[in-house]
TORFIVO-447802 format. One record per atom (N, C-alpha, C): residue number from 1; residue in one letter; atom name; x, z, y. Coordinates in Angstrom, 3 decimals. Layout:
N
<NUM; a; CA; <X; Z; Y>>
...
***
This chain:
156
<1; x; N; <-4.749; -25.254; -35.785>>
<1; x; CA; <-4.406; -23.848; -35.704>>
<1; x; C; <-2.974; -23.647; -35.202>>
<2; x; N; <-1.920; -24.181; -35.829>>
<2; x; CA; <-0.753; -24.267; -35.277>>
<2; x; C; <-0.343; -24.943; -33.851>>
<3; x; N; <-1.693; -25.528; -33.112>>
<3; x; CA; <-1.516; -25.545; -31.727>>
<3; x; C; <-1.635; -24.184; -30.905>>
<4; x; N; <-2.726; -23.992; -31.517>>
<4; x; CA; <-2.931; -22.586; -30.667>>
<4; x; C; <-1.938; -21.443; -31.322>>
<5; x; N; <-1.853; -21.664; -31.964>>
<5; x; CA; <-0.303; -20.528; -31.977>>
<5; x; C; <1.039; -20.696; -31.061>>
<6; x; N; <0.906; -21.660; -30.714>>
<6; x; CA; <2.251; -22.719; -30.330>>
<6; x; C; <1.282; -22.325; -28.388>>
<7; x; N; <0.349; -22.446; -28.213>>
<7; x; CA; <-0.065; -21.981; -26.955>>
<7; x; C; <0.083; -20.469; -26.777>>
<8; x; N; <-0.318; -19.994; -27.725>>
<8; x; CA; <-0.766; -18.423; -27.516>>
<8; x; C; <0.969; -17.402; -27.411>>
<9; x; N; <2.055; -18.614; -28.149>>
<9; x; CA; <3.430; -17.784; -27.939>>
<9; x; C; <3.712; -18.184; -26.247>>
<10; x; N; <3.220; -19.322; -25.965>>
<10; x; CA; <3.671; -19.683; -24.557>>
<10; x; C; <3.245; -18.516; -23.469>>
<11; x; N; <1.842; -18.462; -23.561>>
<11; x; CA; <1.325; -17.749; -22.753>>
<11; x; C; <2.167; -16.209; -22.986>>
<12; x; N; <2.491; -15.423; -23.833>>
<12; x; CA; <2.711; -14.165; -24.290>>
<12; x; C; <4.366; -14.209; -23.425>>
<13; x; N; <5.065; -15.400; -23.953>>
<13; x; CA; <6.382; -15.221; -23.159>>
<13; x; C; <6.065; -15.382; -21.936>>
<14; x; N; <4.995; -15.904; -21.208>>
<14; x; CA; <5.070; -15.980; -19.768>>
<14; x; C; <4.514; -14.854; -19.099>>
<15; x; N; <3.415; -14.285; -19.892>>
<15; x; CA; <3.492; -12.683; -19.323>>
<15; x; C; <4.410; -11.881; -18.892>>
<16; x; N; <5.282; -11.708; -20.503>>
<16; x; CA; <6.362; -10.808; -20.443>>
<16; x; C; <7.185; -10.975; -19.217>>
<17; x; N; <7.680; -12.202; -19.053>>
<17; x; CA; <8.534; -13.117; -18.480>>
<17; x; C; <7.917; -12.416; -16.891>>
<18; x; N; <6.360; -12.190; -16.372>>
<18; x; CA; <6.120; -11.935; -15.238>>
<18; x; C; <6.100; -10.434; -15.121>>
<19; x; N; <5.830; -9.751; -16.181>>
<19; x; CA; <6.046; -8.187; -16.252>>
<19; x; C; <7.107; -7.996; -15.637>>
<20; x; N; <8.179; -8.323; -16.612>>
<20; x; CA; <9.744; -8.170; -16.365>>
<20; x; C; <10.493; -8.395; -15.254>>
<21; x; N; <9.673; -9.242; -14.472>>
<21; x; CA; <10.509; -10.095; -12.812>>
<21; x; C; <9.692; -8.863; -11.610>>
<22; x; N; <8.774; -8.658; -12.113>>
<22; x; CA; <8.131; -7.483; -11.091>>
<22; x; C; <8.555; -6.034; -11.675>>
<23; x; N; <8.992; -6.060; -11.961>>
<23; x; CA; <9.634; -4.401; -12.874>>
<23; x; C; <10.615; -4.453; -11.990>>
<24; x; N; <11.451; -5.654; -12.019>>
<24; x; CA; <13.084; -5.646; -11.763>>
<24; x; C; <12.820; -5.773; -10.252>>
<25; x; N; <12.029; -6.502; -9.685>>
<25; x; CA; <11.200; -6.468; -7.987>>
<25; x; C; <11.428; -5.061; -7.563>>
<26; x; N; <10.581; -4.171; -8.491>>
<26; x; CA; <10.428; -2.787; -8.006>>
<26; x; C; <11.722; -1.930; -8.082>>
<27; x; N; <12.429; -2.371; -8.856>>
<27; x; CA; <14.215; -1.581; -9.294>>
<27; x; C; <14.899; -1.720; -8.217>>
<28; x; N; <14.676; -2.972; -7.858>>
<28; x; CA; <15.413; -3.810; -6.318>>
<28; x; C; <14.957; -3.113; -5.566>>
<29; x; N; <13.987; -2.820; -4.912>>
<29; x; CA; <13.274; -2.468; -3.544>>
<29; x; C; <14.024; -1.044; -3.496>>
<30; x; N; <13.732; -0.351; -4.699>>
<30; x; CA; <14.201; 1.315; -4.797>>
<30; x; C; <15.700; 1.268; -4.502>>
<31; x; N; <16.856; 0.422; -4.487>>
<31; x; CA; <17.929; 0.102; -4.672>>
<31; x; C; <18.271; -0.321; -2.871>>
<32; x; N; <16.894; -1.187; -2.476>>
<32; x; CA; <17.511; -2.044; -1.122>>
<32; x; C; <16.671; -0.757; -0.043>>
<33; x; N; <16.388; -0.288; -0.238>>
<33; x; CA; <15.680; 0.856; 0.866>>
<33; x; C; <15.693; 2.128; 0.920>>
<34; x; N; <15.885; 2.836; 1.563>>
<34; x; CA; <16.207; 4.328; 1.470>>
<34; x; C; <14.617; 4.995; 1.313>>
<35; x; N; <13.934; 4.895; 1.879>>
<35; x; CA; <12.120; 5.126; 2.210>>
<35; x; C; <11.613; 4.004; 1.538>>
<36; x; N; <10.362; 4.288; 1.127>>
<36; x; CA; <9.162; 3.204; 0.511>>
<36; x; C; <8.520; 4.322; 0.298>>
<37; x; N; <7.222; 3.530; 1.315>>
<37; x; CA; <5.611; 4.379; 1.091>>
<37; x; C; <4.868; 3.483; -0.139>>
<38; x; N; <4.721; 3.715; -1.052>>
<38; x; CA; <4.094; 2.952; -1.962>>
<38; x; C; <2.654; 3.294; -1.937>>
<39; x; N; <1.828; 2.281; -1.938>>
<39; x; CA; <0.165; 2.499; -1.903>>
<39; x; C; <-0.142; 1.701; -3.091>>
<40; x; N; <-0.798; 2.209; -4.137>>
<40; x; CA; <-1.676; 2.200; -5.215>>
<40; x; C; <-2.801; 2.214; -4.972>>
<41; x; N; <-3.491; 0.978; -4.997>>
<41; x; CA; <-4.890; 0.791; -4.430>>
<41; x; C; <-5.552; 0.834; -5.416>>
<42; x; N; <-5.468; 0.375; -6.733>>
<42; x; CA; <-6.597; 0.995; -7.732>>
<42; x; C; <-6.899; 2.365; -8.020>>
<43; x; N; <-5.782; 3.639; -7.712>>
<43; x; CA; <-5.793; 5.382; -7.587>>
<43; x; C; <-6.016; 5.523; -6.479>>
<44; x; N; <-6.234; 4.281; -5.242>>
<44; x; CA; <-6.462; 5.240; -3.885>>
<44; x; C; <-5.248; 6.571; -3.034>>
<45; x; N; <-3.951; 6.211; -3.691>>
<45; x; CA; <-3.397; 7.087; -3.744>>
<45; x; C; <-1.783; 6.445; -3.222>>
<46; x; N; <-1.313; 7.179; -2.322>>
<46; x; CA; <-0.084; 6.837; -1.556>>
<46; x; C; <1.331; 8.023; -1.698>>
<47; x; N; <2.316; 7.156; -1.925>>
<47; x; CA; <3.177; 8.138; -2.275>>
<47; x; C; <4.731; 7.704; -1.595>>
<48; x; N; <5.571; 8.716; -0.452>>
<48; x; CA; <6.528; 8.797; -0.129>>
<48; x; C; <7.633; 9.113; -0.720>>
<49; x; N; <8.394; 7.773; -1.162>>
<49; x; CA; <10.215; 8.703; -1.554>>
<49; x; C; <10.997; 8.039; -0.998>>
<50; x; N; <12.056; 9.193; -1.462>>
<50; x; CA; <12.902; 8.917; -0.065>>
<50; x; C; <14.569; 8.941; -1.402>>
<51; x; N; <15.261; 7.655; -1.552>>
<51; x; CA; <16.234; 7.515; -2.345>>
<51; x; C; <15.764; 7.604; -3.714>>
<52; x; N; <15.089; 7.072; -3.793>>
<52; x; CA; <14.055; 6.536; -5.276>>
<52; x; C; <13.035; 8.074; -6.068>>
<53; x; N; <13.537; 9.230; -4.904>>
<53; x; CA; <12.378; 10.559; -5.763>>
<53; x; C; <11.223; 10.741; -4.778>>
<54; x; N; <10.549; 10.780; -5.151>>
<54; x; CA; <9.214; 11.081; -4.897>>
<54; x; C; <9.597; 12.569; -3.777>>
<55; x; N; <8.929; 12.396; -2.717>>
<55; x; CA; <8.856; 13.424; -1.613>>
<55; x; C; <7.499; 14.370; -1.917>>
<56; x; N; <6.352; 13.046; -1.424>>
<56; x; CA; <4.668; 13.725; -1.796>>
<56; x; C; <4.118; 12.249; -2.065>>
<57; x; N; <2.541; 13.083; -2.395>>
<57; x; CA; <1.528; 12.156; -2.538>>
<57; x; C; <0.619; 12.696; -1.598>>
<58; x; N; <-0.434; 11.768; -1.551>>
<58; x; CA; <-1.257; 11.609; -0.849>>
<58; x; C; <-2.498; 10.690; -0.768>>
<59; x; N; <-3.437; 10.996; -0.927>>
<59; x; CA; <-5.153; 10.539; -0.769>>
<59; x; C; <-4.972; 9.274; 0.319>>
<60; x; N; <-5.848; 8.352; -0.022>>
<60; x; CA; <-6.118; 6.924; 1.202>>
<60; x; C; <-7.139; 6.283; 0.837>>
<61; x; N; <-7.748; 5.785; 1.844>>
<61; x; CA; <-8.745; 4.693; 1.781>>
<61; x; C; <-7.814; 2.956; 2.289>>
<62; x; N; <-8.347; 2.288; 1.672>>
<62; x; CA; <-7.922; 0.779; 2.019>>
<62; x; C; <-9.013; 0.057; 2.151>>
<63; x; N; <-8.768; -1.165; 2.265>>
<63; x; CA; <-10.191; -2.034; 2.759>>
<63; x; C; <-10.714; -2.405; 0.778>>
<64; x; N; <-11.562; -3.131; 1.332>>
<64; x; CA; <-12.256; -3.536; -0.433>>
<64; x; C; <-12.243; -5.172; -0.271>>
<65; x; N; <-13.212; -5.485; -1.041>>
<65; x; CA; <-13.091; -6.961; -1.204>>
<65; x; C; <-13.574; -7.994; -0.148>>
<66; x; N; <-14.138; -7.531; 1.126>>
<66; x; CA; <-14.555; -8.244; 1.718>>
<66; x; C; <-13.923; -7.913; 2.962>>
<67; x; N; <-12.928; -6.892; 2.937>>
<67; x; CA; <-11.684; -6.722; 4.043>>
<67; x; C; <-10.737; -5.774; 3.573>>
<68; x; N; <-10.159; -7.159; 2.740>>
<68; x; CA; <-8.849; -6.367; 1.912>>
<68; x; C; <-7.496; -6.360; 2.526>>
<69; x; N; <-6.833; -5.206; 1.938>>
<69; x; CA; <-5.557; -4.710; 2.137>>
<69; x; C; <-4.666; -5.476; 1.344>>
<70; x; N; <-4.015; -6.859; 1.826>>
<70; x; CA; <-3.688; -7.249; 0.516>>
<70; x; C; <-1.846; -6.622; 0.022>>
<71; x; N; <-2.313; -6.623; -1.336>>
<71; x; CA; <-1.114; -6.838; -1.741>>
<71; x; C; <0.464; -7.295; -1.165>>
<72; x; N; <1.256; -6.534; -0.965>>
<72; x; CA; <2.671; -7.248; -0.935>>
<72; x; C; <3.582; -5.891; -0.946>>
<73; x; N; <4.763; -6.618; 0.077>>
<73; x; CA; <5.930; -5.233; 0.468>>
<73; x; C; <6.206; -6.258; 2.067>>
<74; x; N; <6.093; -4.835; 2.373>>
<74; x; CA; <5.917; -5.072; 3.844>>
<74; x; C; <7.704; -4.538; 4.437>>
<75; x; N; <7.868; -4.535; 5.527>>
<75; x; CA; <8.746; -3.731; 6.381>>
<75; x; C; <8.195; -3.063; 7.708>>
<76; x; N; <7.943; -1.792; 7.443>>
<76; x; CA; <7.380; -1.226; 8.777>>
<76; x; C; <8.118; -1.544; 10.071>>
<77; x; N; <6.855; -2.176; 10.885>>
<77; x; CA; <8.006; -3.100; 12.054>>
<77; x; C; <7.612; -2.057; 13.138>>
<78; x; N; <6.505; -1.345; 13.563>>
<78; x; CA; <6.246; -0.753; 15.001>>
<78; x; C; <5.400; 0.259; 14.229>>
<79; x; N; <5.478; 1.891; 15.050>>
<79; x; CA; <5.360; 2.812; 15.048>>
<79; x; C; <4.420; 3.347; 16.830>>
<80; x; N; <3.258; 3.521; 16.459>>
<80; x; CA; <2.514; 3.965; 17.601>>
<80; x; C; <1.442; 5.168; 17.338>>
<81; x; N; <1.843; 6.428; 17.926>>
<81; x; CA; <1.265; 7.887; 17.800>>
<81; x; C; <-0.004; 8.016; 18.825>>
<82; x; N; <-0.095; 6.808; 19.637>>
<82; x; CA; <-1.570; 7.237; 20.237>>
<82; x; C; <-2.282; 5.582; 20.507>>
<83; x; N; <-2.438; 5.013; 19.187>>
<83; x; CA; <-3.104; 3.374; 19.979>>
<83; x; C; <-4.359; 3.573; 19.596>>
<84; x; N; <-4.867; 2.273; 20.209>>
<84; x; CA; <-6.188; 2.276; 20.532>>
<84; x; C; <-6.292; 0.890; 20.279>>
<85; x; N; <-7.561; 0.639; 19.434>>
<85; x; CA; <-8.155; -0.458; 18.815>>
<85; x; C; <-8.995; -1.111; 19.370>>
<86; x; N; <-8.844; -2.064; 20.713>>
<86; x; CA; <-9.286; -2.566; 20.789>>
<86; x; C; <-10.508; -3.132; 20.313>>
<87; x; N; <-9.770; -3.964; 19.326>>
<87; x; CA; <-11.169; -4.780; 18.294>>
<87; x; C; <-12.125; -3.745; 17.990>>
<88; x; N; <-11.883; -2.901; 17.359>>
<88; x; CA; <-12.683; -2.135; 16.662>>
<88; x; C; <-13.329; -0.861; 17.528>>
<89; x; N; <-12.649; -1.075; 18.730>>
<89; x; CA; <-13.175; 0.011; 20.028>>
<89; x; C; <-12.832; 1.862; 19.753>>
<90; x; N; <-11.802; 1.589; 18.753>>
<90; x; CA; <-11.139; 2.968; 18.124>>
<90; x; C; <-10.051; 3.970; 17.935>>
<91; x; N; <-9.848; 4.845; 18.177>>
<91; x; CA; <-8.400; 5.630; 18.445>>
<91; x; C; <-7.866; 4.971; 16.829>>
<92; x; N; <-6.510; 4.939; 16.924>>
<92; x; CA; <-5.393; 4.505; 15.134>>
<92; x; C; <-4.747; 5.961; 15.624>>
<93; x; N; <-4.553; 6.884; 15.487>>
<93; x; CA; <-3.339; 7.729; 15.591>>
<93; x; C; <-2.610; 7.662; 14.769>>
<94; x; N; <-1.283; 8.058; 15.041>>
<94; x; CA; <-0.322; 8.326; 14.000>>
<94; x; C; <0.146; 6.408; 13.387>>
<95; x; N; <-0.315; 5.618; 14.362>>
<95; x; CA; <-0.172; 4.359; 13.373>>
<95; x; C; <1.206; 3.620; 13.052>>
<96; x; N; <1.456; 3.436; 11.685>>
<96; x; CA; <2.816; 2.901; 11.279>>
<96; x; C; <2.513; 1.498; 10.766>>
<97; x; N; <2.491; 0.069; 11.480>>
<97; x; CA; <2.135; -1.026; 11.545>>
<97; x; C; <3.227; -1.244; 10.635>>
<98; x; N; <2.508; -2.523; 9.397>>
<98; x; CA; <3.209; -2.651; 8.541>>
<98; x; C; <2.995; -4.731; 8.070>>
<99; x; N; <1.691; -4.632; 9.701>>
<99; x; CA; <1.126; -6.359; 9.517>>
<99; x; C; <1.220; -6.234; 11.040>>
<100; x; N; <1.787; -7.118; 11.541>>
<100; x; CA; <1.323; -6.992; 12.918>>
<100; x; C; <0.826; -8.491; 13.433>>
<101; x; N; <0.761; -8.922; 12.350>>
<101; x; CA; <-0.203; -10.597; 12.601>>
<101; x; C; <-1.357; -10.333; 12.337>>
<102; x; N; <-1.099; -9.486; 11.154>>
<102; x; CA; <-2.963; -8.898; 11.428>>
<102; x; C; <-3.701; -7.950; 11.527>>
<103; x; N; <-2.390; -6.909; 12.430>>
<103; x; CA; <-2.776; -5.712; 13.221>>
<103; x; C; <-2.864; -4.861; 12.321>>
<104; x; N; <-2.564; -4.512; 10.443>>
<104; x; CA; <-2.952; -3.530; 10.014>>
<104; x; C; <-1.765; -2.387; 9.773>>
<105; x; N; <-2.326; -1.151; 9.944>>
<105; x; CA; <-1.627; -0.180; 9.628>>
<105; x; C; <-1.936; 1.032; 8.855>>
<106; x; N; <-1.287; 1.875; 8.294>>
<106; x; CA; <-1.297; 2.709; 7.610>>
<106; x; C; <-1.656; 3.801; 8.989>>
<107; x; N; <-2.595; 4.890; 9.267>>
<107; x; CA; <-2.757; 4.872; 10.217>>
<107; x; C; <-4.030; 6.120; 10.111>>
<108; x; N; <-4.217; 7.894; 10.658>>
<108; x; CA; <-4.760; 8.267; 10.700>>
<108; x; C; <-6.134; 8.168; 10.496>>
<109; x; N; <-7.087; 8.502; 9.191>>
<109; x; CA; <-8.566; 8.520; 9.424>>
<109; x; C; <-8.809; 9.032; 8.369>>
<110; x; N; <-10.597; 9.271; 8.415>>
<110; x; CA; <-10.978; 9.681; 6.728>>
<110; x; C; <-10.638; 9.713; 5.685>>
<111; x; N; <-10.593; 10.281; 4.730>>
<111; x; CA; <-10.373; 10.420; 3.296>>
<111; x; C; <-11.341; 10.829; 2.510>>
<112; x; N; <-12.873; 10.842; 2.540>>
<112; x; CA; <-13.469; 11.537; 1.546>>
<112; x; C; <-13.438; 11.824; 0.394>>
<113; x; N; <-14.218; 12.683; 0.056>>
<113; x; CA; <-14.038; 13.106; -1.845>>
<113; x; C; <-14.099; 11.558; -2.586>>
<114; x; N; <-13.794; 11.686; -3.467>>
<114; x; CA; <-14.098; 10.549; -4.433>>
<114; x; C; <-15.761; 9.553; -4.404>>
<115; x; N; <-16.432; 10.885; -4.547>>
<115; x; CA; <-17.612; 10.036; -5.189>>
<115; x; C; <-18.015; 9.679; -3.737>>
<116; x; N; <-17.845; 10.093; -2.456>>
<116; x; CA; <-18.048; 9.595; -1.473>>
<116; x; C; <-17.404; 8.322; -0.991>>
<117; x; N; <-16.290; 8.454; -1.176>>
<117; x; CA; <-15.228; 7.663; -1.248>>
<117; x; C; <-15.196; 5.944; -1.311>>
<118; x; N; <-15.747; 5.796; -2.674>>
<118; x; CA; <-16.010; 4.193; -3.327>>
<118; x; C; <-17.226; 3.263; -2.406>>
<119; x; N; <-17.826; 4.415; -1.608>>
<119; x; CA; <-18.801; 3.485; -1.120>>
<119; x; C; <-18.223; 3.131; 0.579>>
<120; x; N; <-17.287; 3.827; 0.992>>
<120; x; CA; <-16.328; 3.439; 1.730>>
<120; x; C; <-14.968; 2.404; 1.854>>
<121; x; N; <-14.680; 1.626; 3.036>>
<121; x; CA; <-13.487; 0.965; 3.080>>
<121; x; C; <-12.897; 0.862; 4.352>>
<122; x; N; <-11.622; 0.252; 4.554>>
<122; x; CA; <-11.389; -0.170; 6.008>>
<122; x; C; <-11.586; -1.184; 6.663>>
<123; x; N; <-10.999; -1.269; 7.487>>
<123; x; CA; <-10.820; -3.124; 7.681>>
<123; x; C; <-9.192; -3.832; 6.849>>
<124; x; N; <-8.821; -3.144; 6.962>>
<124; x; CA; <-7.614; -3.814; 6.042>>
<124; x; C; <-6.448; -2.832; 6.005>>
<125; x; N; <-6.624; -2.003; 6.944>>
<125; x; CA; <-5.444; -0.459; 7.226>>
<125; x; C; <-5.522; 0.579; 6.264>>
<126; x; N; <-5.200; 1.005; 6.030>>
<126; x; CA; <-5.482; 2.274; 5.015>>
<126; x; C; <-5.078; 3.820; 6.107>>
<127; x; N; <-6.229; 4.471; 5.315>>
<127; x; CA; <-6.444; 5.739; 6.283>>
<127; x; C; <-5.701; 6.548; 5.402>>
<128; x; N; <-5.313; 7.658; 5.836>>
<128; x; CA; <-4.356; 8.903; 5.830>>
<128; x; C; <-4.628; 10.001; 6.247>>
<129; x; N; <-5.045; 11.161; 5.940>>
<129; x; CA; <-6.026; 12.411; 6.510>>
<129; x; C; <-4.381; 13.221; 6.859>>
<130; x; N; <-4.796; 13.960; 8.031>>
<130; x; CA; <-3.511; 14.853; 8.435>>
<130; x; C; <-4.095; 16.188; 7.241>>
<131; x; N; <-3.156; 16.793; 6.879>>
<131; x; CA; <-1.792; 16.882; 7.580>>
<131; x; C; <-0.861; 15.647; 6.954>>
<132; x; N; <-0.910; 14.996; 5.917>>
<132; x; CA; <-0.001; 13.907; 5.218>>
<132; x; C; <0.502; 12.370; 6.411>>
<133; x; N; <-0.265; 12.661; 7.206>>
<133; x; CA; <-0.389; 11.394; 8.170>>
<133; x; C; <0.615; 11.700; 9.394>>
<134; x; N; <0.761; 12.866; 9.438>>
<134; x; CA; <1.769; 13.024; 10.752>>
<134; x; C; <3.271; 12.944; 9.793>>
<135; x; N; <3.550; 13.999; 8.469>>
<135; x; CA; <4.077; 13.962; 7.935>>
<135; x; C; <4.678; 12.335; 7.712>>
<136; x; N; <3.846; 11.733; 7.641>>
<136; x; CA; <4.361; 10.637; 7.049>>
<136; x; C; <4.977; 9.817; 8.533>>
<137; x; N; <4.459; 9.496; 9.143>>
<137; x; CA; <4.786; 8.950; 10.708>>
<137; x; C; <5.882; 10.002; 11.100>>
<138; x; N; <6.295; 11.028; 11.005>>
<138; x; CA; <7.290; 11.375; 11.585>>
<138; x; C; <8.500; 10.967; 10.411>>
<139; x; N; <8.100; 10.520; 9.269>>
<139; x; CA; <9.401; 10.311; 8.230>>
<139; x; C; <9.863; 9.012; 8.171>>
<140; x; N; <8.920; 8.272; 8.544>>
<140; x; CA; <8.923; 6.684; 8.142>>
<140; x; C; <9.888; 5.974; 9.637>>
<141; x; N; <10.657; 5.404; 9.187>>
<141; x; CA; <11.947; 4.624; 10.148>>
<141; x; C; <10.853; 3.206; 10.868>>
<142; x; N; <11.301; 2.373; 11.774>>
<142; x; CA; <10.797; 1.157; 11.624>>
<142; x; C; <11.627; 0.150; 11.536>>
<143; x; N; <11.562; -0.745; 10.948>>
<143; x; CA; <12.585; -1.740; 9.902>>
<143; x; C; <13.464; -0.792; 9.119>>
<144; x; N; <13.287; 0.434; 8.673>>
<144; x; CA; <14.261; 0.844; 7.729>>
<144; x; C; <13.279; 1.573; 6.612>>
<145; x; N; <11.832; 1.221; 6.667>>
<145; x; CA; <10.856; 1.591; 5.707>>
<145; x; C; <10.293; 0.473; 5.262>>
<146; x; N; <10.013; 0.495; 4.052>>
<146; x; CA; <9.218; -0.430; 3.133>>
<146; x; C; <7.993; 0.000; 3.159>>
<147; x; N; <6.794; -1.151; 3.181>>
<147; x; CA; <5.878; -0.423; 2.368>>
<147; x; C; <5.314; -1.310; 1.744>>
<148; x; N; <5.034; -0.750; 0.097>>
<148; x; CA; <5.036; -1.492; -1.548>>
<148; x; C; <3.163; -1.222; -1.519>>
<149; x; N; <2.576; -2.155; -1.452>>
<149; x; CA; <1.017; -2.304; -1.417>>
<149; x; C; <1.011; -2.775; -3.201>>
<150; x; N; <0.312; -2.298; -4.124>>
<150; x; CA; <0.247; -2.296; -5.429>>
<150; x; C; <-0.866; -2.142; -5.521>>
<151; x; N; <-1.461; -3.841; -6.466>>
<151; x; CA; <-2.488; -3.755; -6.674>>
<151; x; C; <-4.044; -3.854; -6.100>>
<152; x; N; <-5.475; -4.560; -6.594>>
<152; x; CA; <-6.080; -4.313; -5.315>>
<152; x; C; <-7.479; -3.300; -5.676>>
<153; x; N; <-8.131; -2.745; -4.966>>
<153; x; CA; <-9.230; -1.790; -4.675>>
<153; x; C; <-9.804; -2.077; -5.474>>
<154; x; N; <-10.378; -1.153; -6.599>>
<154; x; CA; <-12.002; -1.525; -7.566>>
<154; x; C; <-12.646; -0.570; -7.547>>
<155; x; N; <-13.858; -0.095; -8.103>>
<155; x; CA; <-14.535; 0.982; -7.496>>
<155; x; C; <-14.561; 2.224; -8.159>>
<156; x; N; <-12.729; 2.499; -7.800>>
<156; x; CA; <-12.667; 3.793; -7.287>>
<156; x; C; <-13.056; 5.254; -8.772>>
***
């Protein structure tokens, strides 16, 4: 019994220990960037501030588990208001590339209601319904915007 107590404190400090280093991650970012679009992929939900306050929110779709949006913090590197998708044979408007190894961007498209919603995904970009999508592309810098991907897609 006193092993597993002696495990179960290990594990508990190493949680904390990872809580605490991603808390202080997120204190940093708000500290090293003037802009961060933060995307919350388990709310589906994207939010602009600008000097750590909240500007707006905003509705998104991201990819799901079999063409996911993954997780990280990006630096928005290229900004393009009329591309065209090749691969996918599709207008991106408004697109604020935030992967450009693997082409994904935050980037004009659908938003349906909720319950419509979950049975939908992307390829790995997350969509943005105007009016929030121009809004956001005309605010967002390139290399002087973050963007904080949190978390991944569940159903919704």
């Amino acid at each position: 019994m006193a092993k597993i107590n002696k495990y179960l404190y290990f594990i508990v400090i190493a949680l904390f220990t990872c809580i605490h280093v991603l808390s202080a991650e997120a204190v940093d970012i708000f500290k090293e960037y003037e802009k961060i679009i933060w995307i919350n992929q388990p709310r589906q939900v994207g939010i602009a501030y600008q000097e750590g306050k909240k500007l707006f929110e905003f509705p998104i779709v991201s990819g799901d588990e079999e063409t996911p949006t993954n997780p990280g913090i990006y630096v928005v590197k290229l900004k393009d208001d009329n591309y065209y998708s090749r691969t996918y044979d599709t207008p991106m408007p408004y697109s604020i590339f935030f992967d450009l190894k693997g082409k994904k961007a935050i980037h004009e498209g659908e938003v349906p209601p909720p319950e419509i919603k979950k049975e939908l995904a992307t390829h790995g970009c997350i969509h943005v319904e105007p009016p929030y999508i121009e809004r956001l592309y005309d605010w967002a810098d390139e290399g002087n915007t973050v963007v904080v991907i949190s978390g991944w897609r569940t159903g919704d």
